[in-house]
C-alpha beads as a LAMMPS data file, in Angstrom:
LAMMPS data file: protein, C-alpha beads

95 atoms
94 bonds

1 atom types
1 bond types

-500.0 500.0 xlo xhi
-500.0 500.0 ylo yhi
-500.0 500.0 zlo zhi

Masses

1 110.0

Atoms # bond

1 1 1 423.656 316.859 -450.203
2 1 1 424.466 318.953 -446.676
3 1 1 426.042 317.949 -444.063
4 1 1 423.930 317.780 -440.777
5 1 1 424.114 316.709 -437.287
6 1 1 421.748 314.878 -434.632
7 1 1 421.336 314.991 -431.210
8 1 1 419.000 313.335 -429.533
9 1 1 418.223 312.349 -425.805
10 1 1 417.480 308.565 -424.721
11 1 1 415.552 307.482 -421.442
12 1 1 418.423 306.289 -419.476
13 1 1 416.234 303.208 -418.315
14 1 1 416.312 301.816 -421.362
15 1 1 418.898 298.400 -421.713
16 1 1 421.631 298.184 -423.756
17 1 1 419.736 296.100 -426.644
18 1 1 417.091 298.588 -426.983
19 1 1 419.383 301.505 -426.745
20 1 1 421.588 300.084 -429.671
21 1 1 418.111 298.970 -431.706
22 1 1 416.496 302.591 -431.255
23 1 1 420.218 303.658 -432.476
24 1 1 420.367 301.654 -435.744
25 1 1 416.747 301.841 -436.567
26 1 1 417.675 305.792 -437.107
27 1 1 420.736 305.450 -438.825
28 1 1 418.127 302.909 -441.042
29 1 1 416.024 306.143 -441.889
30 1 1 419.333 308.300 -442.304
31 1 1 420.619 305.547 -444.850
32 1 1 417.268 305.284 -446.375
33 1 1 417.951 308.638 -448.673
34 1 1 421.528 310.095 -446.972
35 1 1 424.665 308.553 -445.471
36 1 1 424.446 307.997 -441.606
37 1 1 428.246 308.729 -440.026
38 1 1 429.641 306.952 -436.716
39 1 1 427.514 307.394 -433.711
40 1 1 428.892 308.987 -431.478
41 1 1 427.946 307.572 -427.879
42 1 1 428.006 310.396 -424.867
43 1 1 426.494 308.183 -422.792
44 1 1 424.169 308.727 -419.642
45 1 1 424.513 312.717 -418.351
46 1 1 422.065 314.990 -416.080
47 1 1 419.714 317.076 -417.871
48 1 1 419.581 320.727 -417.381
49 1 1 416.049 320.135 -416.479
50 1 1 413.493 317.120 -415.601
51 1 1 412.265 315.953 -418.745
52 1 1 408.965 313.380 -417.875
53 1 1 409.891 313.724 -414.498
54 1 1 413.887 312.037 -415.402
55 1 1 416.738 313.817 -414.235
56 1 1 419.446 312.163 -416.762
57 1 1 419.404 310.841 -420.471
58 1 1 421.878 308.939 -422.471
59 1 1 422.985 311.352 -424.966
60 1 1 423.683 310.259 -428.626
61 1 1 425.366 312.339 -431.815
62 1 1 424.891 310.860 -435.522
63 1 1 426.428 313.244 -438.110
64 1 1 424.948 312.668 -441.713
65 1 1 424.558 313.926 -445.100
66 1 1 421.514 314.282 -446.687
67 1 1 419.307 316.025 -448.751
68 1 1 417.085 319.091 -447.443
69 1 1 413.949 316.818 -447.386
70 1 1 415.398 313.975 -444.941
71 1 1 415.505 316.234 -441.429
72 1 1 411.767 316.782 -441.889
73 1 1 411.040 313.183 -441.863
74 1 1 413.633 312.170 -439.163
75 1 1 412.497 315.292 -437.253
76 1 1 409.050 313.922 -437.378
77 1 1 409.959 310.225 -437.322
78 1 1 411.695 311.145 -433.637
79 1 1 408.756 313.397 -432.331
80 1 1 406.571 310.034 -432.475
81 1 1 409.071 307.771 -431.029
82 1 1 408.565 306.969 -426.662
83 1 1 412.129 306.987 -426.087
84 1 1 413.168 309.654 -427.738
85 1 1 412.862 312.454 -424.837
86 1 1 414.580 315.200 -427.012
87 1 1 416.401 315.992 -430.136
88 1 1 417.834 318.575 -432.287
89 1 1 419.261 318.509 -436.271
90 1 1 421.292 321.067 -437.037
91 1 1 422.739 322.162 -440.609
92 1 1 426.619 321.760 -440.808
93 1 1 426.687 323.810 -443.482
94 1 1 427.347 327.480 -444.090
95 1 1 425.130 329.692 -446.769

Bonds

1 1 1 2
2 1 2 3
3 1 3 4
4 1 4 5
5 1 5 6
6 1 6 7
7 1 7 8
8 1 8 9
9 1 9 10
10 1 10 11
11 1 11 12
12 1 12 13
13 1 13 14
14 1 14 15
15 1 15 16
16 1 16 17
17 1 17 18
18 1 18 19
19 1 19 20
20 1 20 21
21 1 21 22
22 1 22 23
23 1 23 24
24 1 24 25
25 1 25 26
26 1 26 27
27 1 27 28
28 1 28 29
29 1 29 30
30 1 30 31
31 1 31 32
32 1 32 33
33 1 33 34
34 1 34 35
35 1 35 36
36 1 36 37
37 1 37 38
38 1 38 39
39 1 39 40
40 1 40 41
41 1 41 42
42 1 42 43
43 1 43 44
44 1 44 45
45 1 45 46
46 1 46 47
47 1 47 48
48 1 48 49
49 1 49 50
50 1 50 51
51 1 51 52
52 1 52 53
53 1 53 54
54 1 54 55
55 1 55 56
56 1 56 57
57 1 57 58
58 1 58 59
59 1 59 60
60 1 60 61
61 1 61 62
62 1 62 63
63 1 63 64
64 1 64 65
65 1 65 66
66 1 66 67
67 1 67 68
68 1 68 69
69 1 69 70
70 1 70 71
71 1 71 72
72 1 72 73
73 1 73 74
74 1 74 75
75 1 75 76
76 1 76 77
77 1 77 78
78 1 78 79
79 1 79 80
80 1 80 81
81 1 81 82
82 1 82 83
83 1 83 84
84 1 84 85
85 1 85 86
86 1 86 87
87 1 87 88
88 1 88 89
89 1 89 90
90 1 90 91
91 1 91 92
92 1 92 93
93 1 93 94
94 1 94 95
């Protein structure tokens, strides 16, 4: 298993409920075949740019473990998702 790291970018006029549901319901895919770590809540901060014509987005880090296989699906998983605006996984890792 590697260690990875996820970023990813919520619209900021989402409510709390929603927020913390989109939250668990990808730690549910990260526990599905890896081991989801603490989110790690940024919160709401301005983008560098407008993304769909928002200037901020609530920012939220989930470091995992997981096999190569699993950022594929998340990756893919998070492309299809509405409130997802952006996100990035990145391999922990050193080769």
């Amino acid at each position: 298993m590697r260690n990875y790291e996820l970023l990813f970018i919520l619209d900021p006029a989402m409510d709390e409920a929603a927020r913390n549901q989109m939250i668990e319901t990808v730690k549910g895919i990260i526990n599905a075949d890896g081991e989801a770590g603490e989110a790690d809540l940024w919160g709401v901060k301005k983008l560098a740019y407008p993304i769909n014509k928002k200037k901020d987005g609530f920012y939220v880090l989930i470091p995992f473990k997981a096999s190569a296989e699993l950022p594929k699906e998340l990756d893919r998983r998070l492309k299809i998702s509405d409130n997802c605006m952006r996100h990035i996984i990145v391999c922990q890792d050193e080769k």
